[in-house]
C-alpha positions in Angstrom: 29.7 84.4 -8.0 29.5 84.9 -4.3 33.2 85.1 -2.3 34.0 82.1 -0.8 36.4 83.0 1.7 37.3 80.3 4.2 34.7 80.3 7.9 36.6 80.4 11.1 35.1 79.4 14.3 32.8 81.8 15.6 30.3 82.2 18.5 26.8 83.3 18.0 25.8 87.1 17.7 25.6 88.4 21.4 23.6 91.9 22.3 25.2 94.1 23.7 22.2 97.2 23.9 19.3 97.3 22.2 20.0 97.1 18.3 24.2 96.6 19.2 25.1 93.3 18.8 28.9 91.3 18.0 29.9 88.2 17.2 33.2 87.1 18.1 35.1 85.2 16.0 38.8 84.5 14.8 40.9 83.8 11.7 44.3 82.5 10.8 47.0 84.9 10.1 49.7 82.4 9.5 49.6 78.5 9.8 50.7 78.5 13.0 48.4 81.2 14.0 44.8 81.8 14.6 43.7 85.2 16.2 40.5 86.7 17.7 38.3 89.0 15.3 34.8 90.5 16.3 32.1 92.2 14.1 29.9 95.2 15.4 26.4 94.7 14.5 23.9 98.2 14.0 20.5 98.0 13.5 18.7 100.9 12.3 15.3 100.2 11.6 15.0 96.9 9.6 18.2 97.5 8.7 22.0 96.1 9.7 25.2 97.6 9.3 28.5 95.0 9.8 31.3 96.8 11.4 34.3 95.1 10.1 32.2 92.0 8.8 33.2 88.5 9.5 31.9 85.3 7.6 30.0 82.7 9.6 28.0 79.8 9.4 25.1 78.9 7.7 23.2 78.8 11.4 24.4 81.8 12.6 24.1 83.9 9.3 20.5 82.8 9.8 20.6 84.5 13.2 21.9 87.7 11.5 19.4 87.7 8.9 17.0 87.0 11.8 17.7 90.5 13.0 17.2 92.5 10.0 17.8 93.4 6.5 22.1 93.2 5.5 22.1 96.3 4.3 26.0 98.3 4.5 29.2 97.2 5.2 31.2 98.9 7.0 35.2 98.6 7.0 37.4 100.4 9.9 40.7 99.5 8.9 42.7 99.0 5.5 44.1 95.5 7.0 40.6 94.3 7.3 38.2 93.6 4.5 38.8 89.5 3.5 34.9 89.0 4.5 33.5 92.4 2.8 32.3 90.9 -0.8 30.8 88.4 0.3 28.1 90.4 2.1 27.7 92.7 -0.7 27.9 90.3 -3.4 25.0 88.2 -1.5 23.4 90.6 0.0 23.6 94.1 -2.3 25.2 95.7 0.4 26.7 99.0 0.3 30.0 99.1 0.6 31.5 101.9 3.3 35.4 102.7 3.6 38.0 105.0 3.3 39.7 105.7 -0.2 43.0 105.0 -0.4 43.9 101.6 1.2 46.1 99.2 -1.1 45.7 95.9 0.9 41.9 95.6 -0.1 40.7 97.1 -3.1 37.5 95.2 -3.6 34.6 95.8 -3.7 34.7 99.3 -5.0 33.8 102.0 -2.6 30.0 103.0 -2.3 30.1 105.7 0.4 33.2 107.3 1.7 33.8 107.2 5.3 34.6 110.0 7.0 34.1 112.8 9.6 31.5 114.5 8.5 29.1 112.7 5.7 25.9 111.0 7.3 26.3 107.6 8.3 23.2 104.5 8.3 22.4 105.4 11.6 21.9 108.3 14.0 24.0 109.6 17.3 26.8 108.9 15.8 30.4 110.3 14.2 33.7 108.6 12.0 36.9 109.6 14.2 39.4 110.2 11.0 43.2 109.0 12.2 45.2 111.5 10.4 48.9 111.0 8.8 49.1 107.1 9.0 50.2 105.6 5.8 47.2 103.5 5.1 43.5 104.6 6.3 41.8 104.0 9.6 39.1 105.7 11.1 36.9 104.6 14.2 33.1 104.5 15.2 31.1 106.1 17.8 27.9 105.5 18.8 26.1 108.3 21.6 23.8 106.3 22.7 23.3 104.2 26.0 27.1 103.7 26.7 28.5 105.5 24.2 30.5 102.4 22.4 34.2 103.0 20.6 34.3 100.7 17.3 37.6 100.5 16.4 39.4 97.9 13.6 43.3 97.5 14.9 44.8 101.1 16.1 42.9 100.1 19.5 42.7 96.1 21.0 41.3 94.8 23.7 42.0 91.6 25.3 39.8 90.8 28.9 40.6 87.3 27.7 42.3 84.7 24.4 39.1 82.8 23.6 39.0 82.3 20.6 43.1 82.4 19.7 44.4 78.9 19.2 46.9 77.3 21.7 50.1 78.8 19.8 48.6 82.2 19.8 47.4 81.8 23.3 50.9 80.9 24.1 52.4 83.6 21.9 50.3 87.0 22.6 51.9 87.9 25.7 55.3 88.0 24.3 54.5 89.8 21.0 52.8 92.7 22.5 49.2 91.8 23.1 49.2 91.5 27.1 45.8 90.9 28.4 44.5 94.6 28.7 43.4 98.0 26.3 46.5 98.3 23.9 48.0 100.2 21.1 48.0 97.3 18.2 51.6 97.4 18.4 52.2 95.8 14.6 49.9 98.5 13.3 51.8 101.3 15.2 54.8 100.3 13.7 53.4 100.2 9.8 51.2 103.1 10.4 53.3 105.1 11.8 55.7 107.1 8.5 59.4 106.9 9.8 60.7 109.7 11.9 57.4 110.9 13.0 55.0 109.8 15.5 50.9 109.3 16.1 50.4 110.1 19.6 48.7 113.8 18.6 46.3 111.5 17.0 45.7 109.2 19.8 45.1 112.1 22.1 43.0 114.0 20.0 40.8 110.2 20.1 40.6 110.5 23.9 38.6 113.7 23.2 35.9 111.5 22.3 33.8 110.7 25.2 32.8 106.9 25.8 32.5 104.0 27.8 32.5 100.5 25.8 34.8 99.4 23.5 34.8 97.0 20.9 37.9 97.0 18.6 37.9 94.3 15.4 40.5 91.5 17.9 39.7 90.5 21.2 36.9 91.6 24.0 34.3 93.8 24.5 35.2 96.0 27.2 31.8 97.1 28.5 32.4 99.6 30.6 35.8 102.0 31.3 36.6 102.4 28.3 37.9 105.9 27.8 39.8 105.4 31.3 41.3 102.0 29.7 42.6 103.7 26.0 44.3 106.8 28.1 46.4 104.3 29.9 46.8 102.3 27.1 47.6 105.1 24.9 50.4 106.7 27.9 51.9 103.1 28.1 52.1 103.0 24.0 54.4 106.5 23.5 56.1 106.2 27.0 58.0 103.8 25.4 58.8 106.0 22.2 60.0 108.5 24.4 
């Protein structure tokens, strides 16, 4: 039987260089909230990779499957993963993910992710965080504008479409400011007491990029790297 998770409103998928699209879309943490969440879209070929996957509509799934064959999954982050059966249990996608993550276990594993095994694609490379208690790893594509993927370590919000009035209301004064972040709530369960991540962080800005898209709110298109290093000086200032 195919998942039938719940579908949140969504946009339609949006290019953002040739065979990179998202979609923006959003879903309900709590019942008073309901937050942004985007999906990365690779194609390779005649095939599609779903970078952090979200469910949509009947219309635009037709879009999707407009643009190619669903053909891996892709999860960033071990707080993501609600949406991932039902691509592969539809589709026969593969499943691609860190081991190790205890808030979604399904479906099983297909290809570990990590730094050096060959991805779906080419010009590309899995940046490993190390020493956080549950797995996250982000994306990089070398090509055109050299685009960050990331699932919740790294946030952007240019704007709070697609949040609901409360959360609208709310994001400023939980930590999610309208700019590049450090996810705040994953910093503080990622982080095992007494120690900190910022090595990790810094060894991230080694990567060289442009564009970001992280799994909740914008797509930064350009000024990327400049936009994490402040984001990332702001985020352990305050530890200091």
């Amino acid at each position: 039987m195919t998942s039938s998770t719940p579908i949140y409103p969504h946009g339609n998928i949006e290019e953002i260089v040739e065979d990179i699209f998202m979609l923006r879309g959003s879903i309900k943490m709590n019942p008073l909230l309901r937050i942004t969440r985007n999906m990365g879209i690779i194609r390779n070929g005649d095939e599609l990779t779903l970078i952090n996957p979200v469910r949509v509509n009947t219309k635009v799934e037709a879009q999707l499957t407009a643009l190619g064959k669903i053909k891996h999954v892709m999860r960033l982050g071990a707080f993501h993963g609600v949406d991932d059966p039902y691509y592969v249990e539809k589709f026969g996608a593969l499943m691609w993910a860190q081991p190790g993550g205890t808030t979604y276990t399904e479906p099983k594993i297909d290809r570990q992710l990590d730094s050096i095994a060959p991805l779906p694609f080419e010009a590309s490379e899995i940046f490993e965080f190390a020493g956080t208690t549950q797995p996250e790893c982000a994306l990089l594509i070398k090509r055109d504008k050299r685009i960050l993927f990331t699932c919740d370590a790294i946030q952007n919000y240019g704007d709070y479409s697609y949040n609901n009035i409360p959360a609208k209301i709310l994001m400023p004064f939980i930590g999610f400011p309208r700019e590049t972040i450090v996810g705040p709530i994953w910093l503080k369960y990622q982080t095992p007491e007494g120690e900190t991540l910022e090595p990790e962080f810094r060894r991230l800005l080694g990567l060289r990029f442009d564009s970001l898209l992280a799994a909740h709110g914008t797509l930064l298109a350009s000024g990327a790297h400049a936009a994490v290093e402040r984001a990332v000086d702001k985020a352990f200032e305050l530890k200091k």
